[in-house]
Backbone as JSON, one array per atom type, in Angstrom:
{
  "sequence": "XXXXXXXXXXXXXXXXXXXXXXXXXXXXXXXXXXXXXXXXXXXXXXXXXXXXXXXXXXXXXXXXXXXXXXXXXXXXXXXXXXXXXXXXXXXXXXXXXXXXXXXXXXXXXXXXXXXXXXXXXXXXXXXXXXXXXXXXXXXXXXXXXXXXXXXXXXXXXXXXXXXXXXXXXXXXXXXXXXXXXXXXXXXXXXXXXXXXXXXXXXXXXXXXXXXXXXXXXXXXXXXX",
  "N": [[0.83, -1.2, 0.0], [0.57, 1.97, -0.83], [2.32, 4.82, 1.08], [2.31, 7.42, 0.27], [0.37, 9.56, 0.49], [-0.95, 11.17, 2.4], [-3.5, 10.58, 3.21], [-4.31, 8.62, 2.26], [-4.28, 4.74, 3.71], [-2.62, 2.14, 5.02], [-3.61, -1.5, 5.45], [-3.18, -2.96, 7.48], [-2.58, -0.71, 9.38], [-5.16, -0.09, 10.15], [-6.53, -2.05, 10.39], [-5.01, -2.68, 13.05], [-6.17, -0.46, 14.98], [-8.99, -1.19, 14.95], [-8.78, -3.88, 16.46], [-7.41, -3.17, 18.49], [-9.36, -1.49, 19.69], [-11.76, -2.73, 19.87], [-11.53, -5.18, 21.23], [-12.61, -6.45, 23.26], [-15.28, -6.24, 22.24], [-18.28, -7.7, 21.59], [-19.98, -9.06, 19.11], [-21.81, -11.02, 18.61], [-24.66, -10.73, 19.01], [-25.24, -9.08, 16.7], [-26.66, -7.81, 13.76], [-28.47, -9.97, 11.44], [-26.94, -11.01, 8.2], [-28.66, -8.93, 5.54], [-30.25, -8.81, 2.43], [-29.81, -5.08, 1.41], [-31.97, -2.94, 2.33], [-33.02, -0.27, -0.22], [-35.59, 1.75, 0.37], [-37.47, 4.23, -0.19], [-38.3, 4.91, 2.47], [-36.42, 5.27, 3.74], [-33.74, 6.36, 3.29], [-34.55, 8.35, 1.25], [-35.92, 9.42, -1.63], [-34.21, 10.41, -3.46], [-31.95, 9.69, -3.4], [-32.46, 6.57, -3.41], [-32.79, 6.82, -6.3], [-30.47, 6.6, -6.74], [-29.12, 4.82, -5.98], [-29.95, 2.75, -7.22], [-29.48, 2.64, -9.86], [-26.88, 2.14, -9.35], [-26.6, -0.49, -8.75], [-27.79, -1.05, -11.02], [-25.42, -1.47, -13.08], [-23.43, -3.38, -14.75], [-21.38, -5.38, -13.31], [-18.01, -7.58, -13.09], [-17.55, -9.99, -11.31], [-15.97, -9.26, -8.33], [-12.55, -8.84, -7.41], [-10.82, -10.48, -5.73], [-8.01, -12.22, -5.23], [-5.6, -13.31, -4.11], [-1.96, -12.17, -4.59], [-0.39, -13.9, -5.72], [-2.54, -15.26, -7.35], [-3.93, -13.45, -8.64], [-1.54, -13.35, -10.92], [-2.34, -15.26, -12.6], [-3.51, -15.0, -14.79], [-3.42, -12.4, -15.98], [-1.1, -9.79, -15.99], [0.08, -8.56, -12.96], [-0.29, -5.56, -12.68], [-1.87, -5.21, -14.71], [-4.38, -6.21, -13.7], [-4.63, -4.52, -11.22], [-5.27, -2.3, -12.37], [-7.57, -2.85, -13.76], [-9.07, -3.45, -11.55], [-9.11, -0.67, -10.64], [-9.71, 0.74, -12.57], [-12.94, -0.58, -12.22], [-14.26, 0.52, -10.02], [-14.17, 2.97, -10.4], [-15.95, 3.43, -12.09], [-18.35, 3.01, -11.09], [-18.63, 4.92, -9.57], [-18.99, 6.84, -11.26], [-21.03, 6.37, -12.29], [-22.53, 7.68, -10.14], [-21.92, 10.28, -10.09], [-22.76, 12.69, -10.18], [-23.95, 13.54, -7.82], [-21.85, 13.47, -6.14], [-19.6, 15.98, -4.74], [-17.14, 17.59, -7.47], [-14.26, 18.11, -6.58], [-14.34, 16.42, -4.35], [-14.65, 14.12, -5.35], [-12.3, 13.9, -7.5], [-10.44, 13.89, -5.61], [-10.58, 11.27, -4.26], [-10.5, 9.61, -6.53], [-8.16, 9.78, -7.15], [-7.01, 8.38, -4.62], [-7.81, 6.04, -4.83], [-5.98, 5.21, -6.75], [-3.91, 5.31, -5.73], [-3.99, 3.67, -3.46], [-3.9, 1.53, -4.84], [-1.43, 0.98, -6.48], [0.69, -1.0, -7.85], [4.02, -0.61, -7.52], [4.21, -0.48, -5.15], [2.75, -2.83, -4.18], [1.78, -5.26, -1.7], [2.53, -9.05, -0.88], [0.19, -10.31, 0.28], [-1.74, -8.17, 0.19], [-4.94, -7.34, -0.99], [-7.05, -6.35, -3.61], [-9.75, -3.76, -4.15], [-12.78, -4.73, -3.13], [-15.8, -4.81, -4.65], [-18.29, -4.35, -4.17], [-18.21, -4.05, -1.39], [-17.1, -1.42, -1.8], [-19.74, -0.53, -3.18], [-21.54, -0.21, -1.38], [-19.69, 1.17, 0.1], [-19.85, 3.96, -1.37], [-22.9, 4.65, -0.97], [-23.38, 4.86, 1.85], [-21.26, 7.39, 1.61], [-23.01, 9.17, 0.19], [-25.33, 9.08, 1.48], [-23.58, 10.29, 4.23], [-23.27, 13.22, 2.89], [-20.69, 14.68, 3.24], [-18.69, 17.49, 4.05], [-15.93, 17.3, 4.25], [-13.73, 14.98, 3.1], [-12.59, 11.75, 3.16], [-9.81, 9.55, 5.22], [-8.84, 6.91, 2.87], [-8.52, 3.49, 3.05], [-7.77, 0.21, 2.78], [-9.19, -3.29, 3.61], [-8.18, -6.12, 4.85], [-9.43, -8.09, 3.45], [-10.22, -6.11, 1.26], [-11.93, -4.9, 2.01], [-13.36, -1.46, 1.6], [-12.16, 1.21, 4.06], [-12.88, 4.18, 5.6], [-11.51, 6.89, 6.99], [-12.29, 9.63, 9.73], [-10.95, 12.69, 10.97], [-10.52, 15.01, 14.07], [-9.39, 17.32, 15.43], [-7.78, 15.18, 17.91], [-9.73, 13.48, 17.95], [-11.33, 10.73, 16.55], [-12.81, 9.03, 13.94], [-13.09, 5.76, 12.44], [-14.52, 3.65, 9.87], [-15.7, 0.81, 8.67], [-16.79, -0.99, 5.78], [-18.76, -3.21, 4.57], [-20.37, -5.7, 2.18], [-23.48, -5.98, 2.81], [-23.39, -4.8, 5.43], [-21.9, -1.92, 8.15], [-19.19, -1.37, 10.38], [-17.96, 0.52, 12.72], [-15.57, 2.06, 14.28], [-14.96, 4.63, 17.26], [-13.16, 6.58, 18.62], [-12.54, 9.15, 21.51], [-11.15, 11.78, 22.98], [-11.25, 12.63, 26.52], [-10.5, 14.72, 29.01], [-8.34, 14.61, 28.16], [-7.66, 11.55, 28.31], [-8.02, 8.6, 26.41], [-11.08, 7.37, 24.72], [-13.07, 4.87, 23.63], [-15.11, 3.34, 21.26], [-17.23, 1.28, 19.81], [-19.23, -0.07, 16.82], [-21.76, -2.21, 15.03], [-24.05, -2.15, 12.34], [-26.17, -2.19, 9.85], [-25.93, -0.42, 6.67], [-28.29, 1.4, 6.09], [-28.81, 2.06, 8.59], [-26.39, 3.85, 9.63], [-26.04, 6.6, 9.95], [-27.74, 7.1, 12.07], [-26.92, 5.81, 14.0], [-24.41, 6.71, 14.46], [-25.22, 8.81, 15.44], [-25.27, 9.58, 18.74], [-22.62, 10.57, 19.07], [-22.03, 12.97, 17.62], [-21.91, 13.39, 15.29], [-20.95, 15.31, 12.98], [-18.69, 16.33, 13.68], [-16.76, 15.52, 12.56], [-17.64, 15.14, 9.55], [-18.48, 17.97, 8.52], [-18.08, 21.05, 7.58], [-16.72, 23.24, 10.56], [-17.73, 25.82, 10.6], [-19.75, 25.94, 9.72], [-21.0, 24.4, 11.27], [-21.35, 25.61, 13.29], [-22.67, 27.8, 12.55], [-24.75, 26.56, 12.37], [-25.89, 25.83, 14.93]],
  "CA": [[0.0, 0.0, 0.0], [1.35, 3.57, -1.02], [2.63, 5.47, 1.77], [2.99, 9.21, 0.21], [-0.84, 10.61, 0.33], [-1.18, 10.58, 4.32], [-4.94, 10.4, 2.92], [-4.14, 6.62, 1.96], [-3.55, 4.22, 5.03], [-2.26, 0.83, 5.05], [-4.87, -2.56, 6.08], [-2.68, -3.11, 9.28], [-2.98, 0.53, 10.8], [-6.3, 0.27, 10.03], [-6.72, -3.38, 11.73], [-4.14, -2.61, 14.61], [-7.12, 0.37, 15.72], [-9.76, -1.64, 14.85], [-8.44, -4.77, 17.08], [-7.72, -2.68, 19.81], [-10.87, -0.47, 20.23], [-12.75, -4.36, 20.05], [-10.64, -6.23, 21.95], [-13.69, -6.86, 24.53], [-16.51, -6.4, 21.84], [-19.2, -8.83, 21.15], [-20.63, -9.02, 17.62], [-22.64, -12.64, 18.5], [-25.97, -10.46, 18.68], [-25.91, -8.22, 15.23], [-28.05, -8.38, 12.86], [-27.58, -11.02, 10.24], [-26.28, -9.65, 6.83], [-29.64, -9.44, 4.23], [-29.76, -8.0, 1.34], [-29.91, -4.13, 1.99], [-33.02, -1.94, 2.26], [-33.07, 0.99, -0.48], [-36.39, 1.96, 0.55], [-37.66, 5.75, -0.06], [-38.85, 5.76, 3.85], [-34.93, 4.39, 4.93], [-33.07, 6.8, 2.58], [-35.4, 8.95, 0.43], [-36.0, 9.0, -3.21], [-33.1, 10.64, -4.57], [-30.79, 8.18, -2.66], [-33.01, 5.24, -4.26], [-32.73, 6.37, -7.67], [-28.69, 7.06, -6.96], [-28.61, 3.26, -5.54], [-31.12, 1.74, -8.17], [-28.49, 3.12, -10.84], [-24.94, 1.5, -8.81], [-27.33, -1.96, -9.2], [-28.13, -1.48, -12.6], [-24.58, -1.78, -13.75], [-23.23, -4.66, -14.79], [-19.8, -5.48, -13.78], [-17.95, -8.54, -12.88], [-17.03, -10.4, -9.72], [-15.02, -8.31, -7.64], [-11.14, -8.91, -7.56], [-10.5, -10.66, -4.02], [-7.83, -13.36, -4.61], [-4.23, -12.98, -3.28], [-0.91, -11.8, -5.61], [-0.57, -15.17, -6.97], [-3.92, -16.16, -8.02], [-4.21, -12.66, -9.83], [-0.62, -13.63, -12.01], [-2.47, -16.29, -13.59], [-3.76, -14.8, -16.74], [-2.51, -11.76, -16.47], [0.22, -9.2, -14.98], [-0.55, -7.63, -11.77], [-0.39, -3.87, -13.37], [-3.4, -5.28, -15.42], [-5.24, -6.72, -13.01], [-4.63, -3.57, -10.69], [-5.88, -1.42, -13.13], [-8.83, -3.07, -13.92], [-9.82, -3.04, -10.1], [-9.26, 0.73, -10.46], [-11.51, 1.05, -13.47], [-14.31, -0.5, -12.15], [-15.0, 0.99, -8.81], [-13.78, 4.33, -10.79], [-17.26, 3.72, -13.44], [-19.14, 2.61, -10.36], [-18.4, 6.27, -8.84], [-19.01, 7.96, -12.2], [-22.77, 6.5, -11.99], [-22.89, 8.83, -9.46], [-20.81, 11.65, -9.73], [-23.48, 14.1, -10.04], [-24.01, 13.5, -6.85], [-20.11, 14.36, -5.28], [-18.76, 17.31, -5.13], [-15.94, 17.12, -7.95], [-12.79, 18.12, -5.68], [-14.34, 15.0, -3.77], [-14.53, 12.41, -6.53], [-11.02, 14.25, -8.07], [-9.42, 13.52, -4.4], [-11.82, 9.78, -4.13], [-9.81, 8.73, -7.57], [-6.63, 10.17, -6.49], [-6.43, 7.55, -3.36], [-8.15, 4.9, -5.02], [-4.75, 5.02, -7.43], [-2.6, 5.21, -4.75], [-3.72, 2.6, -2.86], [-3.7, 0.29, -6.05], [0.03, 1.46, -6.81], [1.55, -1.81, -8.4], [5.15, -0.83, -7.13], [3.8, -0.89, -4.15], [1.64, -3.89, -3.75], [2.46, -6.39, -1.17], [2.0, -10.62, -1.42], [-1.0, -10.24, 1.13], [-2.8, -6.99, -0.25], [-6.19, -7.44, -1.79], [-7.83, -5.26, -4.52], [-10.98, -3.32, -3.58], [-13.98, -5.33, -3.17], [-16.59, -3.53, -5.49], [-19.4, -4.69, -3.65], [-17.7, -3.02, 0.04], [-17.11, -0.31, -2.57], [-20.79, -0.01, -3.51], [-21.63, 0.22, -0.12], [-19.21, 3.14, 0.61], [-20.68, 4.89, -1.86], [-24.53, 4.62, -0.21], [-22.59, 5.9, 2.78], [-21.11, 8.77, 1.11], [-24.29, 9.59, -0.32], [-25.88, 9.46, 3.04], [-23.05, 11.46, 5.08], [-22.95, 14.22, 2.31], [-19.87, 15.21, 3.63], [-17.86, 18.57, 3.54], [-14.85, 16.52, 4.35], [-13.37, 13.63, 2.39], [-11.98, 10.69, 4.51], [-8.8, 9.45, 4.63], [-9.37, 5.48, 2.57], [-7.52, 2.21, 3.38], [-8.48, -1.21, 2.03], [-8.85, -3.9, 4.84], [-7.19, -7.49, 4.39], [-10.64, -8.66, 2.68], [-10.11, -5.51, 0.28], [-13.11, -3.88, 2.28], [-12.96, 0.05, 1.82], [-11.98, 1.54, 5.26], [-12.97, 5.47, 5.85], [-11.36, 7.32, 8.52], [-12.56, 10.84, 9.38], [-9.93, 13.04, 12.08], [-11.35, 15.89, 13.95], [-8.27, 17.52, 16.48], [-7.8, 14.03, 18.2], [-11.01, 12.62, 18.14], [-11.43, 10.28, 15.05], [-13.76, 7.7, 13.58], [-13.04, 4.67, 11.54], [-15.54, 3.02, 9.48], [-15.3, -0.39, 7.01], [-17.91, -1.15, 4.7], [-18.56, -4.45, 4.26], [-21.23, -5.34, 1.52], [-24.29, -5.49, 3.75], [-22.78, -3.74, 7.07], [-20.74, -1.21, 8.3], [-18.45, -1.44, 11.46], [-17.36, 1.9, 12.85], [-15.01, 2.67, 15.59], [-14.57, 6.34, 17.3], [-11.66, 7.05, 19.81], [-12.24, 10.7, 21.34], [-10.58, 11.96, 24.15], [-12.31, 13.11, 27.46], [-9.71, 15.05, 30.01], [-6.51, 13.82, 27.86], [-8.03, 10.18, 28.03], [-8.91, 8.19, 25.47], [-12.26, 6.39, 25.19], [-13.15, 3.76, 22.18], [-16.6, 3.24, 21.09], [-17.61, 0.52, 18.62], [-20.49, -0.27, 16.39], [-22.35, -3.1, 14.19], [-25.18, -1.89, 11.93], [-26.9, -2.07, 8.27], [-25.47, 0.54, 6.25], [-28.63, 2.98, 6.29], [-28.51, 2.86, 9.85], [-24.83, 4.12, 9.53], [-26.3, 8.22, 10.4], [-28.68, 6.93, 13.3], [-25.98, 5.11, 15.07], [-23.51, 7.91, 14.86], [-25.73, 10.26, 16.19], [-24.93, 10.26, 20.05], [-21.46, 11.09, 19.5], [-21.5, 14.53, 17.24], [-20.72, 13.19, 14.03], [-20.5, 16.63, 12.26], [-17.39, 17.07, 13.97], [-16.04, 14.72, 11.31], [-18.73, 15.03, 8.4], [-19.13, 19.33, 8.36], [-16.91, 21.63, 8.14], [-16.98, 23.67, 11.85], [-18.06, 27.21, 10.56], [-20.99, 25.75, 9.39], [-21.45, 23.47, 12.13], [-21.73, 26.5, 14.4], [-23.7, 28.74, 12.26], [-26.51, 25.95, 12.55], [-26.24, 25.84, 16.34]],
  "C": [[0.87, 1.25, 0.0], [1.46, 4.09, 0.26], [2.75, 7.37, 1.74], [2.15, 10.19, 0.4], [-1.2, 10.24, 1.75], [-2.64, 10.69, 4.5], [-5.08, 8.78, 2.61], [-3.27, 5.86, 3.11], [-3.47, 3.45, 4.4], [-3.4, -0.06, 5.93], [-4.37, -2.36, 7.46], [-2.47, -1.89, 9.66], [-4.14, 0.15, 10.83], [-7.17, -1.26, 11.11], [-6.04, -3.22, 13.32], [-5.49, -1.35, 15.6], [-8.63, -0.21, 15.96], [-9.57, -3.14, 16.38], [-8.28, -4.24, 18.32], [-8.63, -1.96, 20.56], [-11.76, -1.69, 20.24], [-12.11, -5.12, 20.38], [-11.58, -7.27, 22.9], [-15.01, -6.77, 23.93], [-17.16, -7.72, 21.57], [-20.51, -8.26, 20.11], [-21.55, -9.97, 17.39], [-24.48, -12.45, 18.18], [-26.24, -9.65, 17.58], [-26.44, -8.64, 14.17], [-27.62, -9.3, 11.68], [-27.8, -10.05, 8.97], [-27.84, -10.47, 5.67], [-29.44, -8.31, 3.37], [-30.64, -6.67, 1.63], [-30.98, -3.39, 1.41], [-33.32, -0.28, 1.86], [-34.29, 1.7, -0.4], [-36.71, 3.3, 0.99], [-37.97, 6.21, 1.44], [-37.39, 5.95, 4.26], [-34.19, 5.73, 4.58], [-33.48, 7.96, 1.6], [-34.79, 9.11, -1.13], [-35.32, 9.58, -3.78], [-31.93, 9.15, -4.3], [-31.21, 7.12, -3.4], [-33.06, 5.39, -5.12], [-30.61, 6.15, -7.77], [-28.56, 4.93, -6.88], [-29.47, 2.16, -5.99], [-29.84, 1.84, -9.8], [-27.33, 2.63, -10.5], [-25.7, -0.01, -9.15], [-27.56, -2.3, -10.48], [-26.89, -1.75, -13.47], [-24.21, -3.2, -13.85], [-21.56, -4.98, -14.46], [-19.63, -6.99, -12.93], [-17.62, -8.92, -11.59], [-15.7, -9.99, -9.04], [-13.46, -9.28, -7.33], [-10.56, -9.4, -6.07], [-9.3, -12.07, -3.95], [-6.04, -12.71, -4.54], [-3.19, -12.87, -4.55], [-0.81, -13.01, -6.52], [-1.52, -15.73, -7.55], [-3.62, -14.6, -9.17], [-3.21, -12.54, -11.1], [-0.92, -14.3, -12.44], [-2.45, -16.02, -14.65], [-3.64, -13.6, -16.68], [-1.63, -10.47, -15.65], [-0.46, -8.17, -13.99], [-0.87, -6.27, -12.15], [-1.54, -4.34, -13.74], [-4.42, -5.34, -14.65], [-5.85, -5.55, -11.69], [-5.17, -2.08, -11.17], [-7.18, -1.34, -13.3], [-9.74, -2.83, -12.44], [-10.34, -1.54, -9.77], [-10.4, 1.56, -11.41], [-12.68, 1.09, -13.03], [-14.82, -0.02, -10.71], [-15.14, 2.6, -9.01], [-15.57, 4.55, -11.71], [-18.29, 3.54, -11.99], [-19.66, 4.47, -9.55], [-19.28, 7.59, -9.88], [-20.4, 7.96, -12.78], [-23.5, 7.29, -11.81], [-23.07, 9.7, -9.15], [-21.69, 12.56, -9.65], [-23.93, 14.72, -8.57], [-22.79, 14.07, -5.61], [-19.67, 14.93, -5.94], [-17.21, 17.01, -5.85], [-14.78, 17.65, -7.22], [-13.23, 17.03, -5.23], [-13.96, 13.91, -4.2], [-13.41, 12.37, -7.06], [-9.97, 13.26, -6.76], [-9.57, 11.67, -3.99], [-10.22, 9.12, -5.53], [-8.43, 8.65, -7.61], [-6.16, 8.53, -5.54], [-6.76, 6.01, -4.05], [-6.81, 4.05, -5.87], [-3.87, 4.85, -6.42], [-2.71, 3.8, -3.24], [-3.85, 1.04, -3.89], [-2.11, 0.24, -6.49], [0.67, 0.03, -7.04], [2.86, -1.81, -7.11], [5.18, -0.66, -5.71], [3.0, -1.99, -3.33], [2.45, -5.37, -2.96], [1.81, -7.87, -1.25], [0.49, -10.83, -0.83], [-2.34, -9.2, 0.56], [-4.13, -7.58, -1.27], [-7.26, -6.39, -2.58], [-9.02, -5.1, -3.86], [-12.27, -4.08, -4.22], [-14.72, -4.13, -3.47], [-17.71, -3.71, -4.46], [-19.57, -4.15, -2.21], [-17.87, -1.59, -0.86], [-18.36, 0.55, -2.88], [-21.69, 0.83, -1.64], [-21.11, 1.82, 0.87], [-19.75, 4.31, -0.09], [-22.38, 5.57, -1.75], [-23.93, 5.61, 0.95], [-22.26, 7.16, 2.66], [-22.12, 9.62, 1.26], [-24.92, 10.02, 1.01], [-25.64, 10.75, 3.71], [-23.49, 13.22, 3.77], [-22.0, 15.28, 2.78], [-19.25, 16.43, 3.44], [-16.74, 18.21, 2.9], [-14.65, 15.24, 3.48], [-12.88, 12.77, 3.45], [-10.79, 10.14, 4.04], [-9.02, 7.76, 4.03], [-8.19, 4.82, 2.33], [-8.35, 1.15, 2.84], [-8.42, -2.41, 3.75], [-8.36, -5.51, 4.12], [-8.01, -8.21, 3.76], [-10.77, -7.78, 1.11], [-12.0, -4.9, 0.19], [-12.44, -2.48, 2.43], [-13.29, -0.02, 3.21], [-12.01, 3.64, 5.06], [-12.07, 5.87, 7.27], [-11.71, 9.25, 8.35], [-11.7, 11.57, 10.74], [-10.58, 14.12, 12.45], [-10.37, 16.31, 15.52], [-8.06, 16.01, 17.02], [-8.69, 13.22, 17.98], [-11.01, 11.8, 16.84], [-12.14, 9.32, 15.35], [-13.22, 6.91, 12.21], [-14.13, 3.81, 10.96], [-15.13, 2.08, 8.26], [-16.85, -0.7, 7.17], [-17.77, -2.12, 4.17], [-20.09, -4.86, 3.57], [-22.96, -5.18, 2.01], [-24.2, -4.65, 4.82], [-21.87, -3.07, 7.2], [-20.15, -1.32, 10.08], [-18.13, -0.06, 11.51], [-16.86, 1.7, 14.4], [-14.54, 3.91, 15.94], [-14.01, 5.94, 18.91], [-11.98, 8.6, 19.82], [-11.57, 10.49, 22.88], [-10.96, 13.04, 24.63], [-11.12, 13.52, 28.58], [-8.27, 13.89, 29.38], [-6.8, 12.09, 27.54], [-8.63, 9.69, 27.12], [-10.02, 7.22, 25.58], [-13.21, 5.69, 23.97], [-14.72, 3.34, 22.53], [-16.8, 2.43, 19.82], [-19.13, 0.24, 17.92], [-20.88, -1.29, 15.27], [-23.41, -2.87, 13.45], [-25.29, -2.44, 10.33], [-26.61, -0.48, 7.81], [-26.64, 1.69, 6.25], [-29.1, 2.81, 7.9], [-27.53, 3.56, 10.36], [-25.54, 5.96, 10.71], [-26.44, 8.13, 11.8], [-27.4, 6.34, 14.48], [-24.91, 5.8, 15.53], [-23.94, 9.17, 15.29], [-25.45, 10.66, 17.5], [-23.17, 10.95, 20.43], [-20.85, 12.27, 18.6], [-21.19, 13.91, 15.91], [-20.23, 14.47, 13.56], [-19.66, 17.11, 12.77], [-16.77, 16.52, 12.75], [-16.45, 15.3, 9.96], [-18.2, 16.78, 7.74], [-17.78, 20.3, 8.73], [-17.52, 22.48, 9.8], [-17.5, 24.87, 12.06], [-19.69, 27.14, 10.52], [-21.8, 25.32, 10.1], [-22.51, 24.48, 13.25], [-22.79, 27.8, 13.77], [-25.44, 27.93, 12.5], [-27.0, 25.73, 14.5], [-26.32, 26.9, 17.53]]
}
């Protein structure tokens, strides 16, 4: 994984925060993974035509098998490319929807964490299908902010959003999203985890301020 856009992490930071903010969680009661509810009450009817349109494409089975399976038929550059294509057309569905500095900065990282001369024996191309998912998300947050994006060892997109110390991590996994937020309360830090269905993603981040992350802070405060 590229190292030079300190907007593009590596899987293992992104697991080493994840592993330690759930060290003591229990995941045995969340909801089982069904297929996800674009439903005008859940999301409203722009959202459901945006995510009736990422479904209607056709593309192929997402790119998930390890450095040597993808040298079979043909050279990693290729194969790394193509991964970058199609989560790049999947985006461009959309685009009317993100703000272009977003989607400019979005295609930026998505290259840089595909980077060939960087790709290690373990790394796994971006699952389109986590991918589609982040993009519902997006859509959702309607962010000011961009996030900084990591791939996880499955080649699930990983968001992180920073806000003075405080930060949230979120992977997007094709039904569910996981999110963990670390803020700090008198210097101390204090880890908060979560298990949901991607359009509960908002509702679940509501008791802890998201729009510190999401909004920029001028704005935040002109609405409060």
């Amino acid at each position: 994984m590229s190292s030079k856009n300190i907007q593009v992490y590596s899987s293992s930071k992104y697991m080493e925060a994840f592993n330690h903010a759930v060290a003591s969680s229990d995941y045995s009661n969340t909801l089982s993974t069904t297929k996800l509810d674009f439903s005008a009450e859940i999301i409203g009817d722009e959202n459901k035509r945006v995510m009736q349109a990422i479904d209607a494409l056709k593309t192929k089975p997402s790119l998930t098998a390890q450095k040597s399976t993808l040298l079979e038929d043909a050279s990693l550059e290729e194969h790394l490319f193509d991964a970058r294509a199609k989560v790049k057309i999947l985006t461009s569905a959309v685009s009317m929807h993100i703000k272009p500095e977003m989607r400019k900065k979005l295609f930026h990282q998505i290259d840089m964490l595909h980077e060939p001369d960087e790709w290690e024996s373990n790394d796994v191309p971006v699952n389109q299908s986590s991918f589609k998912a982040f993009l519902s998300g997006l859509l959702q947050i309607n962010p000011d902010r961009g996030p900084g994006l990591g791939l996880s060892m499955a080649g699930n997109m990983i968001t992180s959003w920073v806000s003075d110390k405080d930060r949230l991590i979120i992977e997007f996994m094709p039904d569910n999203v996981k999110w963990v937020i670390t803020r700090f309360v008198d210097n101390e830090p204090e880890h908060f985890t979560g298990y949901t269905k991607i359009f509960r993603l908002i509702d679940s981040l509501a008791p802890f301020n998201p729009e510190q992350w999401f909004w920029k802070r001028e704005e935040v405060n002109e609405l409060t």
